[in-house]
PAVEX-467047 format. One record per residue (C-alpha): residue in one letter; x, y, z. Coordinates in steps of 0.02 Angstrom, whole numbers, padded with zeros to 5 digits, always signed. Layout:
<recs>
aXYZ
...
</recs>
This chain:
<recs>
x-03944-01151-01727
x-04059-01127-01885
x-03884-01058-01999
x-03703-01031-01997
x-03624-00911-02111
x-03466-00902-02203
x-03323-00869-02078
x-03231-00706-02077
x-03073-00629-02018
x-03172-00515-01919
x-03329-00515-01818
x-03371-00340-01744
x-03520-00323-01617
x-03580-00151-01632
x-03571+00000-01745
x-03570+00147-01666
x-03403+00259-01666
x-03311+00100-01619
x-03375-00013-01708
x-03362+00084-01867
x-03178+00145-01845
x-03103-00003-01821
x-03197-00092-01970
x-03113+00059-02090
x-02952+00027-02016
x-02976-00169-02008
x-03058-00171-02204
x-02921-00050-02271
x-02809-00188-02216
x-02870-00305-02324
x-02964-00392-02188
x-03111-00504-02201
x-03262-00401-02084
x-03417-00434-02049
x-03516-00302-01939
x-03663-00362-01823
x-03784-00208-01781
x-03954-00218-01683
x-04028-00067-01734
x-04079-00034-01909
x-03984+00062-02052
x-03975+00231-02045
x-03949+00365-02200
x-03915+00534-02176
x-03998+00614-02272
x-04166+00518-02309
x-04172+00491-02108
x-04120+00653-02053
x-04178+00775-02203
x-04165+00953-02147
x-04359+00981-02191
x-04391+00866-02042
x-04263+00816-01934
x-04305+00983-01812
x-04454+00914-01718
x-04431+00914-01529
x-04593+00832-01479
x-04505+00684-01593
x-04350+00681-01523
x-04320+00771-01370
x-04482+00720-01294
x-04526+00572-01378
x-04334+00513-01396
x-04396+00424-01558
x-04216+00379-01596
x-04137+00299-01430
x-04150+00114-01396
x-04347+00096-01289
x-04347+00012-01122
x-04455-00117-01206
x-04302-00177-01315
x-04176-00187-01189
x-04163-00109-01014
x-04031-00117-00846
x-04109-00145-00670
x-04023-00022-00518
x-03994-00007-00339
x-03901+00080-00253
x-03839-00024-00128
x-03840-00230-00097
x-03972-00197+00024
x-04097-00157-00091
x-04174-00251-00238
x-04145-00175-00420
x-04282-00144-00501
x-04301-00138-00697
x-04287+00053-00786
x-04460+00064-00878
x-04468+00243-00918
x-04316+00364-01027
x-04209+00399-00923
x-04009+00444-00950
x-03959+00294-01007
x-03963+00380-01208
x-03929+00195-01313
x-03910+00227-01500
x-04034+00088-01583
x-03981+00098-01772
x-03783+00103-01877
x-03697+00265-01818
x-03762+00215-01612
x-03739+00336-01479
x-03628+00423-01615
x-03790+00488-01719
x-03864+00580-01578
x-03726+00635-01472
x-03740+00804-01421
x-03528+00802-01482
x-03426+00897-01354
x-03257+00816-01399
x-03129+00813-01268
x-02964+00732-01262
x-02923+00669-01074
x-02812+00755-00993
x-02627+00659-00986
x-02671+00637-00803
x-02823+00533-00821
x-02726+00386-00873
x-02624+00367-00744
x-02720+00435-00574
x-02661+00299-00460
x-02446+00328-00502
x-02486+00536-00523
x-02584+00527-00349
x-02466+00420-00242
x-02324+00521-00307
x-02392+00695-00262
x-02503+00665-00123
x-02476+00478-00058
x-02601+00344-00009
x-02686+00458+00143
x-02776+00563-00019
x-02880+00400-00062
x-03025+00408+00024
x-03061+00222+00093
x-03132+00094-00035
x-03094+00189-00189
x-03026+00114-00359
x-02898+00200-00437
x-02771+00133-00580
x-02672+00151-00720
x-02758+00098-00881
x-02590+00026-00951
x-02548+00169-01088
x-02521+00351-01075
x-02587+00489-01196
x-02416+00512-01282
x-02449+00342-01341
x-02635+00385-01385
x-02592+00553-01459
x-02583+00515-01632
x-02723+00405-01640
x-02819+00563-01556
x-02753+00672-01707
x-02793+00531-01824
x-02980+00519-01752
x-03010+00694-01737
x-02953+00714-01927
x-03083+00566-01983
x-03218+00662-01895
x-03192+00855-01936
x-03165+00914-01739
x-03173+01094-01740
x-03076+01176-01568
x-02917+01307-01537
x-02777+01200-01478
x-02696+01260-01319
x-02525+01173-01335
x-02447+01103-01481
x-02268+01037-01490
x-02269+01076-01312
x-02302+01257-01334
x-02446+01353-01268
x-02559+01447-01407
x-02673+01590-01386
x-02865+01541-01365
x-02842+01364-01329
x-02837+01247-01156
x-02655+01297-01060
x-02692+01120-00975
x-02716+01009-01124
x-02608+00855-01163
x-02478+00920-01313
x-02540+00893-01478
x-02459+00861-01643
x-02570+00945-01747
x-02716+01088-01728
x-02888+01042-01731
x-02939+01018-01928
x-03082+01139-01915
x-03096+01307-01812
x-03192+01360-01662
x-03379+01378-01669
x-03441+01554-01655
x-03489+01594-01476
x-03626+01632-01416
x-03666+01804-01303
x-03682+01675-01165
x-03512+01613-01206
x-03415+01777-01215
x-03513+01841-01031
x-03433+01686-00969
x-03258+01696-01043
x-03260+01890-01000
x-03303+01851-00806
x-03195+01701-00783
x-03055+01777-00843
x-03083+01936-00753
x-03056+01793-00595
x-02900+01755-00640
x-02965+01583-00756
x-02923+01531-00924
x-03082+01495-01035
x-03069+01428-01197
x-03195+01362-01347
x-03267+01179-01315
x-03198+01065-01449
x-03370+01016-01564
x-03394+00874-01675
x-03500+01004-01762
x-03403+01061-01922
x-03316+01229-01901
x-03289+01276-02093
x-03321+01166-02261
x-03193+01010-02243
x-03168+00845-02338
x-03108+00705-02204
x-02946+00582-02237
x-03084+00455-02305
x-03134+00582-02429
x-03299+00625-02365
x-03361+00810-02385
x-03440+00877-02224
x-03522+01056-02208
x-03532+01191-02096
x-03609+01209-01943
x-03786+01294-01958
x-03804+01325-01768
x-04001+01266-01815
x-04012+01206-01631
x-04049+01031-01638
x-03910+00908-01596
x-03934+00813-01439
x-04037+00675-01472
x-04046+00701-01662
x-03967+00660-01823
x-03898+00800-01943
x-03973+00783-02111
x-03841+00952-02157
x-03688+00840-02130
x-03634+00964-02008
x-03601+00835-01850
x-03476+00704-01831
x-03550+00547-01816
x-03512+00374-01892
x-03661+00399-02024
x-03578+00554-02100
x-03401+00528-02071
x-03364+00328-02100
x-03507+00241-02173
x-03477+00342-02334
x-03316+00256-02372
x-03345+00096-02285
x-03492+00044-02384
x-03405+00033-02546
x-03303-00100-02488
x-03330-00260-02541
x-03219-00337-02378
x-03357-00267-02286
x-03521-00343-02227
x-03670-00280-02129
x-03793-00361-02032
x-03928-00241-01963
x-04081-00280-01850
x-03976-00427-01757
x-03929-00463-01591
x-03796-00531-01534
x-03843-00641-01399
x-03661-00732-01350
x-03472-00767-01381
x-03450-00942-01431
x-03277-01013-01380
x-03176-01137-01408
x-03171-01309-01327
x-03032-01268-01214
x-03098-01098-01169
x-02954-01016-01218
x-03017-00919-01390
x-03178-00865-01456
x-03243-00946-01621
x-03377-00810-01663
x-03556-00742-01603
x-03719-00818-01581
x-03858-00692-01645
x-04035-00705-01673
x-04080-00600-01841
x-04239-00464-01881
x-04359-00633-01919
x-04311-00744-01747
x-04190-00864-01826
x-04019-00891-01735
x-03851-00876-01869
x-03674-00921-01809
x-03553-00807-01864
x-03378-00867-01860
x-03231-00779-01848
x-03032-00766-01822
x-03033-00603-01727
x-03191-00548-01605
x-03237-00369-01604
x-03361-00315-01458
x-03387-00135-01473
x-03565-00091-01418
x-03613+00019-01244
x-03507+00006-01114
x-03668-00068-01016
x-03686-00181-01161
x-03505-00237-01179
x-03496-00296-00981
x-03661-00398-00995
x-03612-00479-01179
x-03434-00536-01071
x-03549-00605-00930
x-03665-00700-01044
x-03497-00760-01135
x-03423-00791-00982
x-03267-00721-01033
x-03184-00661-00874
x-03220-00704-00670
x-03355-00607-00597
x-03305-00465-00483
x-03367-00513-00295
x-03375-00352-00195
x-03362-00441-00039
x-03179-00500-00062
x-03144-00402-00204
x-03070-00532-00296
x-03126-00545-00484
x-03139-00413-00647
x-03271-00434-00713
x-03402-00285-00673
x-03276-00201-00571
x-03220-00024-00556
x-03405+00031-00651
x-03393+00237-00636
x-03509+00353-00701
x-03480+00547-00711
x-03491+00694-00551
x-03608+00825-00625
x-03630+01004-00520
x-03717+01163-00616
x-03767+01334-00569
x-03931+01382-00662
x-03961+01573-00660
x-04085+01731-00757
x-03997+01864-00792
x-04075+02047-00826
x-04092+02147-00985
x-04012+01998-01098
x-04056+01927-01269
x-03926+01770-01268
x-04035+01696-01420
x-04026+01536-01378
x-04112+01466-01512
x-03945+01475-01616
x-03841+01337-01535
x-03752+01162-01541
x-03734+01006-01434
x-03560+01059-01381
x-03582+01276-01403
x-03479+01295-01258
x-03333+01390-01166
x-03253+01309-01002
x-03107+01345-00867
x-03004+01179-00848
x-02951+01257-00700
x-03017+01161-00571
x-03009+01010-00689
x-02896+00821-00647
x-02760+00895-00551
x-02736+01069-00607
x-02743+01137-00440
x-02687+01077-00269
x-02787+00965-00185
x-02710+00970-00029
x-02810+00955+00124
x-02959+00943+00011
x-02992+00748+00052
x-03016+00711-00120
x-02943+00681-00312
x-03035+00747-00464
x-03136+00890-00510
x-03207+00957-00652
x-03222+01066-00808
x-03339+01202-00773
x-03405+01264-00917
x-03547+01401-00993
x-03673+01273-01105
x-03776+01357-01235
x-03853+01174-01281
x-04037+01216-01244
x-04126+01325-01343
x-04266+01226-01380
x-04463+01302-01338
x-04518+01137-01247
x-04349+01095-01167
x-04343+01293-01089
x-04511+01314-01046
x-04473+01213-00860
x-04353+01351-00836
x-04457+01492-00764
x-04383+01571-00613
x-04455+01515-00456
x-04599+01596-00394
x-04691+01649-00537
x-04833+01557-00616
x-04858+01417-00717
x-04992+01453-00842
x-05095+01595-00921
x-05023+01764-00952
x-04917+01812-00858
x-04835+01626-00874
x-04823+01693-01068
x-04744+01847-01022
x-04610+01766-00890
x-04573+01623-01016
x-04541+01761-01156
x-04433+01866-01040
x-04363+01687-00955
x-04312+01616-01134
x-04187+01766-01179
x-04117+01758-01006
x-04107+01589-00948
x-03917+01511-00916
x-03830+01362-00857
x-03659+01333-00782
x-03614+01166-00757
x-03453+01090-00686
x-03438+00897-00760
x-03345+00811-00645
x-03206+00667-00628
x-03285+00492-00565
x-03173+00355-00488
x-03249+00171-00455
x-03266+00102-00259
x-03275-00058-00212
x-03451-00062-00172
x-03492-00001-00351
x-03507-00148-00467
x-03626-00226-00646
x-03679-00414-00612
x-03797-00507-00704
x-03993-00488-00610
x-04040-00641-00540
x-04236-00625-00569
x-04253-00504-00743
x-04226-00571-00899
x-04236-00493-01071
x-04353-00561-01194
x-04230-00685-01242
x-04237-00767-01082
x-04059-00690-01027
x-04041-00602-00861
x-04038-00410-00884
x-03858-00298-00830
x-03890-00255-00632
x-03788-00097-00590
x-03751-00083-00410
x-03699+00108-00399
x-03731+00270-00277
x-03594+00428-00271
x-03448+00378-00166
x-03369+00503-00017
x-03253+00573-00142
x-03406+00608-00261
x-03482+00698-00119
x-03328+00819-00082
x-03272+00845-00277
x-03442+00877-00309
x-03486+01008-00173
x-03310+01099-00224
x-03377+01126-00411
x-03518+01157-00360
x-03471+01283-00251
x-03347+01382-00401
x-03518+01363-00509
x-03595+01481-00418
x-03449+01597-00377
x-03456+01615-00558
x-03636+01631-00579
x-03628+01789-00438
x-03484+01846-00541
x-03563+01873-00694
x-03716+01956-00616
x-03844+01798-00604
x-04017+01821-00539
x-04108+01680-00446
x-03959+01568-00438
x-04006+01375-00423
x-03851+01290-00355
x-03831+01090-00334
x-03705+00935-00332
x-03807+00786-00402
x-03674+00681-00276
x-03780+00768-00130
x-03905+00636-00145
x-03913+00467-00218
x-03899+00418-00373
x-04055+00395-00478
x-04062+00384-00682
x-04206+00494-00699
x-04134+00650-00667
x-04128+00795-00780
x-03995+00872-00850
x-03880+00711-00789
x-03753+00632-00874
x-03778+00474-00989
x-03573+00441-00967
x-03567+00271-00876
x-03406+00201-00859
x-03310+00025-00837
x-03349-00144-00784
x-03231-00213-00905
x-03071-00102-00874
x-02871-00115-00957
x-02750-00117-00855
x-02577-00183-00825
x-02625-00300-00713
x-02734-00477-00740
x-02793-00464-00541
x-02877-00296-00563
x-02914-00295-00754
x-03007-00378-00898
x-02895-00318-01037
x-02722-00278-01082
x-02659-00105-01162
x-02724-00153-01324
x-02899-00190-01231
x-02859-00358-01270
x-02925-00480-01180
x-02833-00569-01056
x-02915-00738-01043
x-02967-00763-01229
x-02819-00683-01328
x-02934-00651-01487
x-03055-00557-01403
x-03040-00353-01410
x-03163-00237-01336
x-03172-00061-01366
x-03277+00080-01298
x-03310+00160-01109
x-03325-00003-01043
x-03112-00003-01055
x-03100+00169-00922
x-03028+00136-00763
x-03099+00307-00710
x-03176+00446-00806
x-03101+00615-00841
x-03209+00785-00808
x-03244+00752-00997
x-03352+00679-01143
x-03276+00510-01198
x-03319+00498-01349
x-03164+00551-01451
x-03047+00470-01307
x-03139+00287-01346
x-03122+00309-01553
x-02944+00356-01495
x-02915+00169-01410
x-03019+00079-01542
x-02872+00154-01664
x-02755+00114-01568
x-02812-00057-01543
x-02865-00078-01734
x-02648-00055-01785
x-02610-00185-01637
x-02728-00286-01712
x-02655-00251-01903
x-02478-00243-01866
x-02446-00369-01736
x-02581-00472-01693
x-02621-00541-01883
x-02445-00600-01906
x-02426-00682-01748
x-02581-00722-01655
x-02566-00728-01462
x-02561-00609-01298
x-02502-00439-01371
x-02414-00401-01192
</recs>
């Protein structure tokens, strides 16, 4: 160890969304924090300036802000049978690699789960019984329900400027909004992004079927608003490029616009940038962590100490930083005893792509999230009976991908690649290219599983994360089901050349395009100790100091982003933390 720095109340690994909510709520506490971030520091606007931040080739193609291969990768298999093999190439795995994380490049769709999600294994057993479960599958209840998380939802979506139309509030349905949302206390603090002609084509047809389409809830700013930290954020400018970049306008929620602001001007506050956090160091007994090891920007290794132990990084990340700790027992898939890198999930994706005739849908004027979707055939909102599987999915009408580069794959099938009349087809193509895609539900199996690689190391010398993961039987079914309504719609509203396909009809590969980057688990809450790493308060079981937020805490993922429902636990966790665990350290359970 080359230095050891002043100890702290806090230590927080991490600062993304996570990471930076729960050092706002932890500093305006009077707490002690010291933040521990790999990637470098981040401004909005001299990183992100308007003038320059719109350059696909830089970040769309080149993905000059997400975390390279060559800094940290994952090896993958999909079954014990074969040998994982190291990802070397971009690929969906979308890490942040500076402050703000994941959270300055999101593409911000940002859903709230569905009161179902929470508790799939007691809502299953009680409507359909045990026989619905196809064999092997993980299901559980993460330990709290969303009428416990609901004002910590309204409390994050506030901090971050969420613009949406509620569909219940108080318990009563509203006009515009989701009829099968959890009841909110409040409506969203800015309104509905304009939609787009693609948007209104879709709502009109769906709800010609008999569905109920509503706005997508954004993280891009609906009108002028100053958050509860006091920060001014703008208006949406619908310039097109969100995924994968930052917004210089101040126009997208992310961590950089929304947080950092206010939490720099604290002097409770510390931040460490450009180093890694390599380990948890506990106690003698085992029982408590005393702070993380990290090596810093110039390859010397600090100690910092701490009371309280923050990790709040990835969700791949926060599973392998447990295993080097060893905080937890290993999951073994063969007797399915352990936690630890159990119940990993990822996300069931199924689209309809589609031309229509005679359109301009401009789709140069869009967002990340410029969306409207039918929650119809989403959780449990419709029978599953006799269907032989749980889940299903939001299908919804994207108008994400305007981009030249990005849309020139998309000419119809058929028609030529080059010269010409490639020109012509890609002018015609542009205007009247469309996507449908149904985001599916994912539930861990047994066979599904994160374990530490026994022959790749990083360039620390520490084994990388192996993910052991392929779509499960209930995958396959869910998957062909949405995919099947995806293209019902996509005849519906008069599609041309209509591209259908569940992802969970073949195996599982991260190179895929238009996948999902949602990977879920691996470090679950529960109510149990015997099938969970943390508590409620995603607490730690074993070492009672230990909290760890983010996607790594889902039992099983909704038919959603997660985004807004992990800032929603961090807050939750952050008052546990302030108003119980601070005066009386111990199990909070």
């Amino acid at each position: 160890m080359d230095y050891k720095r002043t100890r702290a109340d806090v230590v927080i690994v991490g600062l993304g969304w996570a990471g930076s909510v729960m050092a706002e709520e932890l500093t305006r506490a009077g707490l002690e924090v010291v933040a521990i971030e790999r990637g470098a520091w981040r401004e909005t606007s001299a990183d992100f300036p308007t003038t320059t931040d719109p350059d696909e080739l830089r970040y769309a193609v080149r993905k000059e802000i997400l975390q390279p291969a060559g800094v940290e990768t994952y090896t993958f298999r999909n079954n014990e049978s074969q040998t994982a093999l190291p990802g070397r190439e971009w690929n969906n795995w979308t890490l942040g690699m500076n402050v703000g994380g994941a959270g300055t490049h999101w593409a911000a769709a940002s859903w709230r789960f569905l009161p179902w999600d929470m508790q799939v294994e007691s809502n299953v057993l009680e409507r359909y019984g045990r026989k619905q479960l196809v064999d092997g599958l993980i299901v559980q209840d993460w330990g709290i329900t969303y009428d416990v998380l609901e004002p910590f939802y309204d409390r994050f979506e506030k901090i971050a400027g969420t613009a949406g139309t509620a569909g219940v509030i108080n318990g009563q349905k509203q006009p515009g909004g989701n009829p099968f949302e959890g009841s909110r206390s409040h409506p969203y603090p800015t309104p509905s992004l304009v939609r787009s002609r693609w948007n209104d084509l879709f709502s009109d047809t769906t709800k010609k079927m008999g569905y109920h389409p509503f706005p997508v809830p954004a993280g891009t700013i609906g009108a002028p608003y100053t958050n509860p930290l006091g920060i001014n954020l703008a208006p949406c400018t619908y310039c097109g490029y969100c995924q994968l970049y930052g917004c210089g306008n101040w126009s997208k929620s992310s961590p950089n616009a929304c947080v950092m602001p206010a939490l720099m001007q604290r002097k409770n506050f510390t931040m460490l940038t450009e180093c890694e956090v390599l380990r948890i160091e506990k106690s003698s007994d085992g029982k408590t962590a005393t702070g993380a090891i990290f090596i810093d920007s110039d390859g010397n290794y600090g100690f910092q100490p701490a009371d309280i132990v923050v990790i709040s990084a990835y969700q791949l990340d926060n599973v392998r930083l447990l295993m080097l700790s060893r905080l937890g027992r290993m999951y073994n898939p063969r007797t399915g005893e352990g936690t630890l890198g159990r119940a990993f999930n990822f996300q069931t994706l199924s689209y309809a792509f589609l031309n229509l005739e005679n359109e301009y849908l401009n789709p140069f004027m869009n967002t990340g999230a410029l969306a409207t979707q039918i929650d119809d055939f989403n959780g449990d909102n419709f029978d599953h009976s006799g269907l032989g599987f749980i889940g299903g999915a939001g299908i919804q009408a994207l108008s994400n991908a305007g981009l030249p580069i990005s849309l020139a794959d998309q000419i119809p099938p058929g028609h030529r690649q080059w010269g010409s009349s490639w020109k012509k087809d890609f002018k015609e193509g542009y205007q009247n290219w469309a996507m449908i895609q149904g985001q599916g539900t994912s539930y861990a199996h047994r066979t599904q599983y994160l374990d530490l690689d026994p022959t790749y190391k990083d360039r620390h010398g520490q084994p990388l994360l192996r993910m052991t993961y392929d779509y499960n039987l209930n995958d396959k079914r869910s998957g062909a089901f949405i995919r099947d309504r995806c293209r019902e719609i996509a005849e519906a509203v008069g599609g041309k050349n209509i591209r259908s396909q569940s992802f969970a009809d073949d195996h599982y590969n991260p190179y895929r395009p238009f996948d999902s980057s949602h990977t879920m688990g691996g470090a679950v809450m529960g109510l149990d100790p015997a099938t969970s790493v943390l508590n409620r308060f995603q607490q730690h079981w074993d070492a009672h100091n230990v909290f760890v937020s983010g996607a790594s805490s889902f039992p099983n993922n909704g038919g959603y982003n997660p985004t807004i429902t992990i800032g929603a636990l961090t807050l939750h966790t952050a008052r546990a933390i302030i108003d119980r665990y601070i005066k009386n350290p111990g199990s909070l359970v």
